[in-house]
LOZA-777541 format. One line per field, with one value per residue (C-alpha): residue number from 1; x, y, z; residue in one letter. Coordinates in steps of 0.05 Angstrom, whole numbers, plus 32768, in hexadecimal, padded with zeros to 4 digits. Example, Ala and Ser with C-alpha at 12.3 -4.5 7.8 and 13.67 -1.06 7.14 Angstrom:
% LOZA-777541
seq <- (1, 2)
X <- (80F6, 8111)
Y <- (7FA6, 7FEB)
Z <- (809C, 808F)
type <- (A, S)
***
This chain:
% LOZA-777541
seq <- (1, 2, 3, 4, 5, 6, 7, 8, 9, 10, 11, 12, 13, 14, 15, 16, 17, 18, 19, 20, 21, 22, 23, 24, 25, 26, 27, 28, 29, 30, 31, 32, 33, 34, 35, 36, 37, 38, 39, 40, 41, 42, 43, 44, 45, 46, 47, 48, 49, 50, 51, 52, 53, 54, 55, 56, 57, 58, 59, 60, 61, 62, 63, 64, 65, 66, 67, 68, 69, 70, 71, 72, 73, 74, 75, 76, 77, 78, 79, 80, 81, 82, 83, 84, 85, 86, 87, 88, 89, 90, 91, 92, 93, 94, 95, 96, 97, 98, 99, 100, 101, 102, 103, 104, 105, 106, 107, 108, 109, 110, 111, 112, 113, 114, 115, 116, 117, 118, 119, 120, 121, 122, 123, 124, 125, 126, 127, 128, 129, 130, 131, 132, 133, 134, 135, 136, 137, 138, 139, 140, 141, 142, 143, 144, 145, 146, 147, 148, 149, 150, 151, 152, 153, 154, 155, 156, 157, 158, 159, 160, 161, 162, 163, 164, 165, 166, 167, 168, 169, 170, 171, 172, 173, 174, 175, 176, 177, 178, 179, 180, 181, 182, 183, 184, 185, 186, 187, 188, 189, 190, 191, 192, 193, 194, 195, 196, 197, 198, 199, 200, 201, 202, 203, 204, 205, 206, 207, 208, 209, 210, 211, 212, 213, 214, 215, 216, 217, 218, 219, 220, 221, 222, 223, 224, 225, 226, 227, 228, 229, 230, 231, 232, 233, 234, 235, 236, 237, 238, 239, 240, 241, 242, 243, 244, 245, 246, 247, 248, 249, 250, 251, 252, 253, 254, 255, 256, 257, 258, 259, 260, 261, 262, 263, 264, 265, 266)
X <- (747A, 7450, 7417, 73EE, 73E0, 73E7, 73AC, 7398, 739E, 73AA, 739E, 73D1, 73BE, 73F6, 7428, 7458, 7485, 7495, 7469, 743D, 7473, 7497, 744D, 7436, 7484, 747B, 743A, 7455, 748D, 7452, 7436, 73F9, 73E9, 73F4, 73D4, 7402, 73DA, 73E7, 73E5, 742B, 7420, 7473, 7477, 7443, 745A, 74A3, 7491, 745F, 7498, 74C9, 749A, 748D, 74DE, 74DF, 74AC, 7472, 742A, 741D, 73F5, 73DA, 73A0, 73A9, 737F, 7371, 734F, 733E, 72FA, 72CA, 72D1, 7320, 730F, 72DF, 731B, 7346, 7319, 7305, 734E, 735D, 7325, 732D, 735A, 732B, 7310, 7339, 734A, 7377, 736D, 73A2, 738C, 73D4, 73C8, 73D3, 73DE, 740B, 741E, 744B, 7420, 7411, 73C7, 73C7, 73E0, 73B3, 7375, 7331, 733B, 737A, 7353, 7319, 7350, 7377, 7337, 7320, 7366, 737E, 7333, 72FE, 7328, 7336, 72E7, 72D9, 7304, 72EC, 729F, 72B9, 72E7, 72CF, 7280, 72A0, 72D2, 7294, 726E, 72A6, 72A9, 72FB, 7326, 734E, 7351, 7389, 738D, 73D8, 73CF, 7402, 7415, 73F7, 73B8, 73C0, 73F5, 73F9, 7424, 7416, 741E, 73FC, 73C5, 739B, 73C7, 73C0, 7373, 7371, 7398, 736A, 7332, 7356, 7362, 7314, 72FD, 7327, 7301, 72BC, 72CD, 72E2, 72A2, 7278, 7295, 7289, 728A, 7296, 72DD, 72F0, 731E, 732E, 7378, 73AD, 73EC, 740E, 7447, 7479, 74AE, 74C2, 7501, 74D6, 74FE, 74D8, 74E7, 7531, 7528, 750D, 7541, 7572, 755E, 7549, 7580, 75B7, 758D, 7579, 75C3, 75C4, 75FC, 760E, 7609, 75D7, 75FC, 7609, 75B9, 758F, 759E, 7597, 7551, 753A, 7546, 7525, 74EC, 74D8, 74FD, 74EF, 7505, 752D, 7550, 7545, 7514, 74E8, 74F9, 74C2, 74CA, 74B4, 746E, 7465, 7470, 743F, 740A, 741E, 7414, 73CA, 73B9, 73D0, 73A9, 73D3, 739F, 735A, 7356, 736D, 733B, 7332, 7377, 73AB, 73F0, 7423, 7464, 748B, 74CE, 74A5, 749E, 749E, 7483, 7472, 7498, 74AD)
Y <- (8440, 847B, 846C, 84A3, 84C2, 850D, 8535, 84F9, 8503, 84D3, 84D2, 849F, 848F, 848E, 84AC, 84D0, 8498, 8456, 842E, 8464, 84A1, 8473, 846D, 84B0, 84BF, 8499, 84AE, 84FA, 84DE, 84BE, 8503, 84FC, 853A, 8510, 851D, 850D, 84F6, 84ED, 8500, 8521, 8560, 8569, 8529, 8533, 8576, 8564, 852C, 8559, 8585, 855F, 8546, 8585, 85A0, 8561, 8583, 8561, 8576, 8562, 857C, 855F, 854A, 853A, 850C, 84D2, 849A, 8479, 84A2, 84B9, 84FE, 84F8, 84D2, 850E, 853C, 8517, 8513, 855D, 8569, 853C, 8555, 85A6, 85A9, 8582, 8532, 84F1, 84C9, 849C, 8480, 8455, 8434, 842A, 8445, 840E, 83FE, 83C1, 83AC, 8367, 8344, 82F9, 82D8, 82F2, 832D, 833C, 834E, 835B, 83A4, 839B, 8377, 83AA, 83E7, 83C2, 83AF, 83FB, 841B, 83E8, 83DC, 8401, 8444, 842A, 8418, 846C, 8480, 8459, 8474, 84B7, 84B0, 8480, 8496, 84D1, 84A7, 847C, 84BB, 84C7, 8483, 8485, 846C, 844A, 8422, 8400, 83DF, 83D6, 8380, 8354, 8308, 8305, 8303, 82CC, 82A3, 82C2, 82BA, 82A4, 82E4, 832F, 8308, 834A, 8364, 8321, 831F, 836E, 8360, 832C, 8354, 838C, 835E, 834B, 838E, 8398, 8368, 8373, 83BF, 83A3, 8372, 83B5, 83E0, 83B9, 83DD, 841F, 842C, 842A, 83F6, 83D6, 83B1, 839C, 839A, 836F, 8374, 834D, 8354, 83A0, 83C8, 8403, 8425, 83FE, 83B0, 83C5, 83DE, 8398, 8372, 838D, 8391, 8344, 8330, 831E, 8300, 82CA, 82C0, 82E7, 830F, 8359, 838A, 8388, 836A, 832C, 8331, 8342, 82F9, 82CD, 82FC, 82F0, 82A6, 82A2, 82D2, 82CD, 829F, 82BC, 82B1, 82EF, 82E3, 8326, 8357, 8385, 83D4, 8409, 8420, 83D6, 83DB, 8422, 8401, 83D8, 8410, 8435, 8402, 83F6, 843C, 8449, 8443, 83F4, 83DB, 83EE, 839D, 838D, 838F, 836F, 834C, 833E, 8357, 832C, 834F, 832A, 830D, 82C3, 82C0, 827B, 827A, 829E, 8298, 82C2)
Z <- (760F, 7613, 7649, 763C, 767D, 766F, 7680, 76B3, 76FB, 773E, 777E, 7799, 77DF, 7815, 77EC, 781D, 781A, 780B, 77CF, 77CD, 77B5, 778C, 7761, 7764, 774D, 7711, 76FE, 7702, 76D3, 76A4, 76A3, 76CF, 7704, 7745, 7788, 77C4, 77FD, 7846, 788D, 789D, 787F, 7878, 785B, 7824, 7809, 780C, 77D6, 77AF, 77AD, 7793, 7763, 7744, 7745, 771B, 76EB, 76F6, 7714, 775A, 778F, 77D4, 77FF, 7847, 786F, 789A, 7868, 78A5, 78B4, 788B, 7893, 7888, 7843, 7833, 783F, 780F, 77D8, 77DA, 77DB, 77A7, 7771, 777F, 773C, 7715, 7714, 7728, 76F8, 770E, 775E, 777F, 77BE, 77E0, 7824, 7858, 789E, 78BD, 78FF, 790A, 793A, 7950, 7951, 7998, 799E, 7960, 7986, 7964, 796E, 7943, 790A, 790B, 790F, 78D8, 78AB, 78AF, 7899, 7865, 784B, 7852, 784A, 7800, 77F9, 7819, 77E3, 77A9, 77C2, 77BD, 7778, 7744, 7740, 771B, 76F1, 76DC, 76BA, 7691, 7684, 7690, 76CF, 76EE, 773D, 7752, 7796, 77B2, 77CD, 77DA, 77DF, 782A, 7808, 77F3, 7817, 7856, 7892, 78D1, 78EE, 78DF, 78D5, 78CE, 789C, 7875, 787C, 7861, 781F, 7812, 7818, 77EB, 77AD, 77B6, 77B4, 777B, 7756, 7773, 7757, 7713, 770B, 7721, 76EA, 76B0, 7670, 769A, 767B, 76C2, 76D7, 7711, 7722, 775B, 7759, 7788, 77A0, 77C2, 77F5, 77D7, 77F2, 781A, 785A, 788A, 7867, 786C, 78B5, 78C4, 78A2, 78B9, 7902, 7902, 78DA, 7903, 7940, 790B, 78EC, 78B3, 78B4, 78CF, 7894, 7854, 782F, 7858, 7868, 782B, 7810, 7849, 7852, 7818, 781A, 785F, 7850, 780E, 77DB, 7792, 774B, 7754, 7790, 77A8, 77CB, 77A0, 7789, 7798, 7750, 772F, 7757, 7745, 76F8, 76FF, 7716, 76D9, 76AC, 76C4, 76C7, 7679, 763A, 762A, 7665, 7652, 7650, 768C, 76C6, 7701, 76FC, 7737, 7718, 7745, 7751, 7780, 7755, 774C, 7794, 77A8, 77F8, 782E, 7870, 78AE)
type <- (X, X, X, X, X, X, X, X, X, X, X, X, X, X, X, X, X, X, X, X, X, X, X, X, X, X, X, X, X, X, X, X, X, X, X, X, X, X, X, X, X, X, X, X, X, X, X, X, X, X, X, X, X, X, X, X, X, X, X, X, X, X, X, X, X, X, X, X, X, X, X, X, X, X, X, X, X, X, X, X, X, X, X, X, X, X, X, X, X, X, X, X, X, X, X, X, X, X, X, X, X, X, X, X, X, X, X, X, X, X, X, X, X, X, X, X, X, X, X, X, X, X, X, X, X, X, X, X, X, X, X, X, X, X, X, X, X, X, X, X, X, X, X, X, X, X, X, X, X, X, X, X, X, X, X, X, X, X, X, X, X, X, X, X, X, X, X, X, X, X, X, X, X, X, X, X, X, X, X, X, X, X, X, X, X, X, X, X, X, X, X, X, X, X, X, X, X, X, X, X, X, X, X, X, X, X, X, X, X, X, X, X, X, X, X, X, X, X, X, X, X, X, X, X, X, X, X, X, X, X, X, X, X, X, X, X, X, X, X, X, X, X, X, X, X, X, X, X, X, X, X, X, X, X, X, X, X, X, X, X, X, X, X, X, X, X)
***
């Protein structure tokens, strides 16, 4: 399926690593000029990099989406070669913590990174996309939002606030051409999941090596249809999809991708 994205470019948020590459990967591969974002300068022109040996366009924009003059940064960054088209607001903070070692410094820290730094870009970005009366916003979410754990509870609280900003957006650019998604995603097979895993794994019983663990995990953690965690690559699908042409009809939607997930539980 062609999806139409040459001559469109994307600013994927938080794309040194993790969710974020994987999507900006696949939109290179798509054909769209990507924009690698980040704060590790290293990290985010060792991606770019490999993105373009691959033959695709990338370039970067570095900056700390957590202020306002950071965001500014990014944007400016993002638009010197030309307009955004395409904005994916994956950037995103998370801490494991209990109700009380949450404090409400935590929540406001939390709310400001996984929040209001996708709300500073979105200010910045889709004014523009609505003149040309062509874009695209997708939020990274995720199940928390809406069966959360009884821990992170900041990180649960922010995702819900993400998937309604994503609709707020959508209801606000009625009949722009601009659209307005999430994609959520659920447990997904990043570095830092399997760092977890494994290091909890045998202190609850099991097993040693992957292996033994990923099944009993996934059993424990989050029971799905699938019976397995999630790939990088089938979220970054997902993106694609809403960003092509095939979704000018789909706006303000929640795209679950979590295997049928059936709970929650930690």
């Amino acid at each position: 399926m062609n999806l139409e994205l040459t001559g469109k470019r994307a600013l994927i948020t938080g794309s040194s690593a993790g969710l974020g590459e994987a999507t900006a990967r696949m939109l290179a591969a798509e054909g769209a000029a990507v924009v690698i974002h980040g704060r590790d300068k290293d990290r985010v022109e060792a991606v770019a990099a490999s993105v373009r040996a691959a033959g695709a366009t990338a370039t970067t924009a570095l900056g700390d989406l957590a202020t306002d003059a950071g965001a500014a940064d990014v944007a400016r960054a993002a638009t010197a070669d030309g307009p955004i088209d395409i904005l994916v607001n994956n950037a995103g903070f998370y801490r494991h913590l209990s109700w009380v070692e949450a404090t409400p410094t935590e929540w406001n820290d939390t709310y400001n990174v996984n929040v209001v730094s996708g709300v500073r870009m979105i200010q910045h970005l889709v004014p523009a996309m609505r003149e040309r009366g062509w874009g695209r916003v997708v939020t990274i979410g995720g199940g928390l939002a809406s069966q959360p754990m009884n821990t992170h509870p900041q990180y649960n609280a922010t995702l819900a606030a993400r998937h309604n900003l994503a609709v707020s957006l959508a209801r606000d650019l009625k009949g722009t051409g601009v659209t307005s998604n999430v994609v959520s995603p659920g447990a997904i097979l990043v570095d830092s999941v399997k760092d977890l895993v494994t290091q909890i794994g045998p202190a609850r019983g099991w097993g040693q090596t992957w292996e033994e663990i990923h099944p009993n995990a996934v059993d424990a953690l989050i029971p799905n249809d699938q019976n397995r965690f999630g790939e990088p690559d089938e979220i970054a699908a997902a993106v694609a999809y809403l960003c092509s042409r095939h979704a000018q009809y789909v706006s303000g939607a929640t795209i679950r991708v979590d295997g049928g997930l059936i709970r929650s539980a930690f």
